[in-house]
C-alpha positions in Angstrom: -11.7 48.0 82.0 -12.2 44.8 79.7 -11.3 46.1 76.3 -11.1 43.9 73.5 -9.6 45.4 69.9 -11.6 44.0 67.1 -8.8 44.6 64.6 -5.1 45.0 65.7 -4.1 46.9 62.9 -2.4 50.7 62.3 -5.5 52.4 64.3 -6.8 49.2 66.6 -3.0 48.3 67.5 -2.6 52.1 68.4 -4.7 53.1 70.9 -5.6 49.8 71.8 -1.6 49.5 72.3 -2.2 52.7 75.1 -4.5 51.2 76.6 -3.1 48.0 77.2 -0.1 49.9 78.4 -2.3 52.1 81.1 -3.1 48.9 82.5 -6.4 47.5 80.9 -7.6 44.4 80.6 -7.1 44.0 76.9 -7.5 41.7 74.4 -6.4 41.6 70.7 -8.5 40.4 67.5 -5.8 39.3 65.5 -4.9 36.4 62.7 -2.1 35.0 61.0 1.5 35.7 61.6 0.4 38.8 63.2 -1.5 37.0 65.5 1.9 34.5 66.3 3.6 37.6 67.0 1.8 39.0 69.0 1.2 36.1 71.5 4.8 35.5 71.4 6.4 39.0 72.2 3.5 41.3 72.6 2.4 44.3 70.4 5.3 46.3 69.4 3.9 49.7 68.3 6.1 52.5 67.1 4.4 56.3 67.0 5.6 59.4 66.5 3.9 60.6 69.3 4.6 58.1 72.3 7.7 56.2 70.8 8.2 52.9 70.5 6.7 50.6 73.3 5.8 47.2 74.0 1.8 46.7 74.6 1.0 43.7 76.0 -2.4 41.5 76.3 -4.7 38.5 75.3 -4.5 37.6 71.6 -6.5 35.5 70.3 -8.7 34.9 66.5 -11.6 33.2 68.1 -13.8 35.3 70.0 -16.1 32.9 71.6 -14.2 32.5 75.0 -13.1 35.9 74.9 -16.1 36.7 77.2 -17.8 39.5 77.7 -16.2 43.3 77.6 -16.8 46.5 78.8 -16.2 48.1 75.5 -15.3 46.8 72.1 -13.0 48.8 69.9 -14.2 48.3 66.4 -11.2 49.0 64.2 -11.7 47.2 60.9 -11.7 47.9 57.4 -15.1 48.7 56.4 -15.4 45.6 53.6 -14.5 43.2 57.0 -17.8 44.4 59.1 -20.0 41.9 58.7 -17.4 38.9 59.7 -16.3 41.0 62.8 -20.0 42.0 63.7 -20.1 38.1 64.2 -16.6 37.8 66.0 -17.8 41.3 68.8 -21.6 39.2 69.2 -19.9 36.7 71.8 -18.2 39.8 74.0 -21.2 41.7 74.2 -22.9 41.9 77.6 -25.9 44.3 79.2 -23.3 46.8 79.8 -21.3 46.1 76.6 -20.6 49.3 74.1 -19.1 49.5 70.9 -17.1 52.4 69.7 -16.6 52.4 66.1 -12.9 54.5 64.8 -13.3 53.6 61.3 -13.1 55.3 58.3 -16.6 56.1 56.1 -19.9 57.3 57.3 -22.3 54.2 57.9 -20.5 51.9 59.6 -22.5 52.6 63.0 -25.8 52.2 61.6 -24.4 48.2 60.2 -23.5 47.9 64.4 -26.6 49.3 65.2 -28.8 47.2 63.0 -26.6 44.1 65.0 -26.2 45.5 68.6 -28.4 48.3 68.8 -28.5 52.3 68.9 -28.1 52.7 72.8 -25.1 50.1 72.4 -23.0 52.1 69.9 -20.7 54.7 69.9 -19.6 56.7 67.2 -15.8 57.8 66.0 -13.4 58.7 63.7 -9.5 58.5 64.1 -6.6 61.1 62.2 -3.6 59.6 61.7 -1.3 57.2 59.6 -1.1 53.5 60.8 0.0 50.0 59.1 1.0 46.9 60.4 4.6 46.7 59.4 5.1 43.2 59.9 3.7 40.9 62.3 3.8 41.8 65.4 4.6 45.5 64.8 2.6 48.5 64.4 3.2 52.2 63.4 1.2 55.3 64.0 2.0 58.9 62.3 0.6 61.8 61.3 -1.5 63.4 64.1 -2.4 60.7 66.1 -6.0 62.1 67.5 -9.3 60.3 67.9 -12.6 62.1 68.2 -15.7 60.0 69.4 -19.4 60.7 70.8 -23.0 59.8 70.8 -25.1 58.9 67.8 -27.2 61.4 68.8 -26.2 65.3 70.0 -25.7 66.1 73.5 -22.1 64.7 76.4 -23.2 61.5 78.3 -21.8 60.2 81.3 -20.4 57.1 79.9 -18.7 59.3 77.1 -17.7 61.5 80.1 -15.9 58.3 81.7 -14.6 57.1 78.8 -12.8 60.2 78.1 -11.2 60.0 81.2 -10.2 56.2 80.2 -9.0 57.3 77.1 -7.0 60.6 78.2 -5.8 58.2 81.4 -4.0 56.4 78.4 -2.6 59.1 76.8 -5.1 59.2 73.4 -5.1 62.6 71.8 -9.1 62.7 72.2 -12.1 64.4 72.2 -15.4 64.3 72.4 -17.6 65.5 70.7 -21.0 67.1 71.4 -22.1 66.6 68.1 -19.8 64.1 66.9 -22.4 63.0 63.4 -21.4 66.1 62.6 -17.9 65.2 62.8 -18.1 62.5 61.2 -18.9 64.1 57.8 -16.2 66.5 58.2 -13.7 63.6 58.7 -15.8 61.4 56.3 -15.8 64.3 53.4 -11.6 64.9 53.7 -10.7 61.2 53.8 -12.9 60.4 50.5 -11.5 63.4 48.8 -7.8 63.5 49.7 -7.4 59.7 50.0 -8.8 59.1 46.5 -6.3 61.6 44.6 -3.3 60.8 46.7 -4.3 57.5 45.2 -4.9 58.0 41.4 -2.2 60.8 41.2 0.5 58.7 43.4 1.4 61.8 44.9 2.5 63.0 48.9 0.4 65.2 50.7 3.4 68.0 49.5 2.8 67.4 46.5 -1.4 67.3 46.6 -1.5 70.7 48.5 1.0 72.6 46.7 0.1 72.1 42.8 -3.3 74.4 42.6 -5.0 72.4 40.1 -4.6 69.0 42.6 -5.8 70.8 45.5 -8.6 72.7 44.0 -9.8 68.8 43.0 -9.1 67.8 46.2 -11.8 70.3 47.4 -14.3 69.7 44.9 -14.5 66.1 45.9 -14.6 67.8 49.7 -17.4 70.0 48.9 -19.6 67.1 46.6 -19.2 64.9 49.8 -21.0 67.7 52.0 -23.4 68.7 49.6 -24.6 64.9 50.3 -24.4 65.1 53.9 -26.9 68.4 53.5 -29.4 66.8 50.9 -29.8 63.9 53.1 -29.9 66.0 56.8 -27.0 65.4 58.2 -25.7 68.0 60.8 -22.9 69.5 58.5 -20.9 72.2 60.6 -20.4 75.4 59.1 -16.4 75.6 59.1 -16.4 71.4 57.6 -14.4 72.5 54.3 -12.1 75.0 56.3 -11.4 71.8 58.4 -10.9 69.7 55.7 -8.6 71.3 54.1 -6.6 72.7 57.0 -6.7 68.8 57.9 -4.8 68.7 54.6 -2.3 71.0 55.6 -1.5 69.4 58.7 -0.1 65.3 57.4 3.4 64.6 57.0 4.6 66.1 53.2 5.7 62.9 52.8 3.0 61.0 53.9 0.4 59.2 51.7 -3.3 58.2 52.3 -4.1 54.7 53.8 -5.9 53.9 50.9 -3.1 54.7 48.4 -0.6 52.9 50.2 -2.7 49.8 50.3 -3.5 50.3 46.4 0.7 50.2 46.5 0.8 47.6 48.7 -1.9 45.5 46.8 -4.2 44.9 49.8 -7.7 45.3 49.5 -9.1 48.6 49.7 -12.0 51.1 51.0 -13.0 52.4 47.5 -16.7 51.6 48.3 -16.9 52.6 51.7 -15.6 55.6 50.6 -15.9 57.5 46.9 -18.5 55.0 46.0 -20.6 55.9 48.5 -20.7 59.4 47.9 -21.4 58.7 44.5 -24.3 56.1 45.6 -25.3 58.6 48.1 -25.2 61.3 45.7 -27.4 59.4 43.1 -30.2 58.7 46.3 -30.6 62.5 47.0 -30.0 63.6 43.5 -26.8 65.5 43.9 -24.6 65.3 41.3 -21.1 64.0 42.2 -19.2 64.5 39.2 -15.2 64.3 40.6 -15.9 61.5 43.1 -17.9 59.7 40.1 -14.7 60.7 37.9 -12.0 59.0 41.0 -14.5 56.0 41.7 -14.2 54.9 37.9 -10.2 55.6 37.8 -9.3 53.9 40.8 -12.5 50.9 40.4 -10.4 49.0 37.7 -7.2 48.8 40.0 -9.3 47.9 42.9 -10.8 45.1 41.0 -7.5 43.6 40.0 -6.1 43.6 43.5 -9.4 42.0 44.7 -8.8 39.2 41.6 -4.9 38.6 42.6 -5.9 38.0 46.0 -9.3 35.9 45.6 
């Protein structure tokens, strides 16, 4: 298949790394030095679960010889998606689809809006991945991808994408209702990433002090009392998951979001807590500890966003 990566970073340079390496036609959206890198020794990617390998493709920053691809891998922070919309328009053909792994909840309807429904599939992606310097990728924590339709039911082109994907050694599956998974993964990630963040702790540390975890599930629980207000499909055993999802990262792991709060990159704060809150406000459910985490973490957001303007 032609696969191009919009976004070579932790999650894009991951499985778009296996891919590559199963012998796809891939190419990598990349900038900067890790762009330079990347053309000049391939795509080193270091993961837990595979090891370290060498992934090799087309790297390029300018999409509009790319041509066009069979899918699209849309892998970038959620504040990037309008400028990458406009970098995926030139690959997209009749038969083009792209597959969103991103954190938050709306992203497909913004590709939607651009490409259109029958054009988009949904996903979400567990694991811990960072570009550790240019050229160089890591991937821990589980390592699993999940993906589907927008809509319930098991096509056959999720059907023969699974087959890609397994083919290339993804911990995947799909999903017959995968908007329902979506909340599930949406609702963990904007509780858990937010108070690893404002407490500075591990996941070891989260999960074992009561008090920490119990706010850690209140976030949880605010986040699917949204999903329900507005009708979204919200599974039955979605805080179970969540918080057994907990249970399962590295003790000594941290969020995405609080290591680039560390880091000083620019964070997912809105895609994330802030939209529950906004969300929240919509439907008239009240969102207290996700409104409480939003204005904690919103001043240090702002001042990376200021040092970096």
């Amino acid at each position: 298949m032609k696969i191009a990566i919009m976004g070579t970073g932790g999650t894009g340079g991951y499985f778009g790394g296996l891919l590559a390496r199963a012998g796809h036609d891939v190419t990598f959206v990349a900038r900067g030095a890790h762009l330079a890198a990347i053309r000049d020794k391939g795509l080193l990617v270091e993961s837990v679960n595979q090891g370290t390998f060498t992934a090799t493709g087309r790297a390029l920053e300018d999409t509009t010889g790319a041509g066009e691809q069979d899918l699209v891998l849309f892998a970038v922070k959620m504040y990037q998606n309008a400028a990458a919309i406009e970098k995926v328009r030139p690959m997209m053909g009749d038969g083009s689809v792209v597959l969103t792994l991103q954190n938050g909840i709306d992203n497909y309807e913004q590709l939607a809006a651009a490409f259109g429904d029958a054009r988009v599939i949904i996903g979400s992606c567990y694991m811990e991945g960072r570009v550790v310097e240019p050229g160089v990728v890591s991937q821990g924590g589980p390592g699993a991808a999940s993906f589907g339709e927008i809509q319930p039911g098991v096509t056959e082109r999720c059907q023969r994408l699974l087959q890609v994907f397994e083919d290339a050694d993804w911990n995947v599956t799909l999903e017959e209702n995968m908007m329902a998974m979506l909340w599930k993964k949406f609702s963990y990630i904007a509780g858990s990433a937010a108070v690893c963040s404002a407490t500075n702790s591990v996941y070891e540390e989260m999960r074992n002090v009561p008090e920490t975890r119990a706010l850690i599930q209140g976030a949880i629980e605010e986040a699917l009392a949204v999903g329900r207000a507005r009708g979204a499909p919200i599974a039955d055993d979605s805080l179970e998951w969540a918080m057994d999802s907990l249970d399962r990262f590295p003790p000594q792991g941290r969020s995405s979001l609080a290591k680039d709060f560390l880091e000083g990159r620019q964070v997912e704060l809105e895609g994330m807590n802030g939209t529950v809150s906004r969300m929240g406000r919509e439907s008239g459910v009240p969102t207290p500890i996700n409104d409480a985490l939003y204005a904690i973490l919103k001043p240090w957001a702002l001042r990376i966003e200021s040092s970096l303007s």
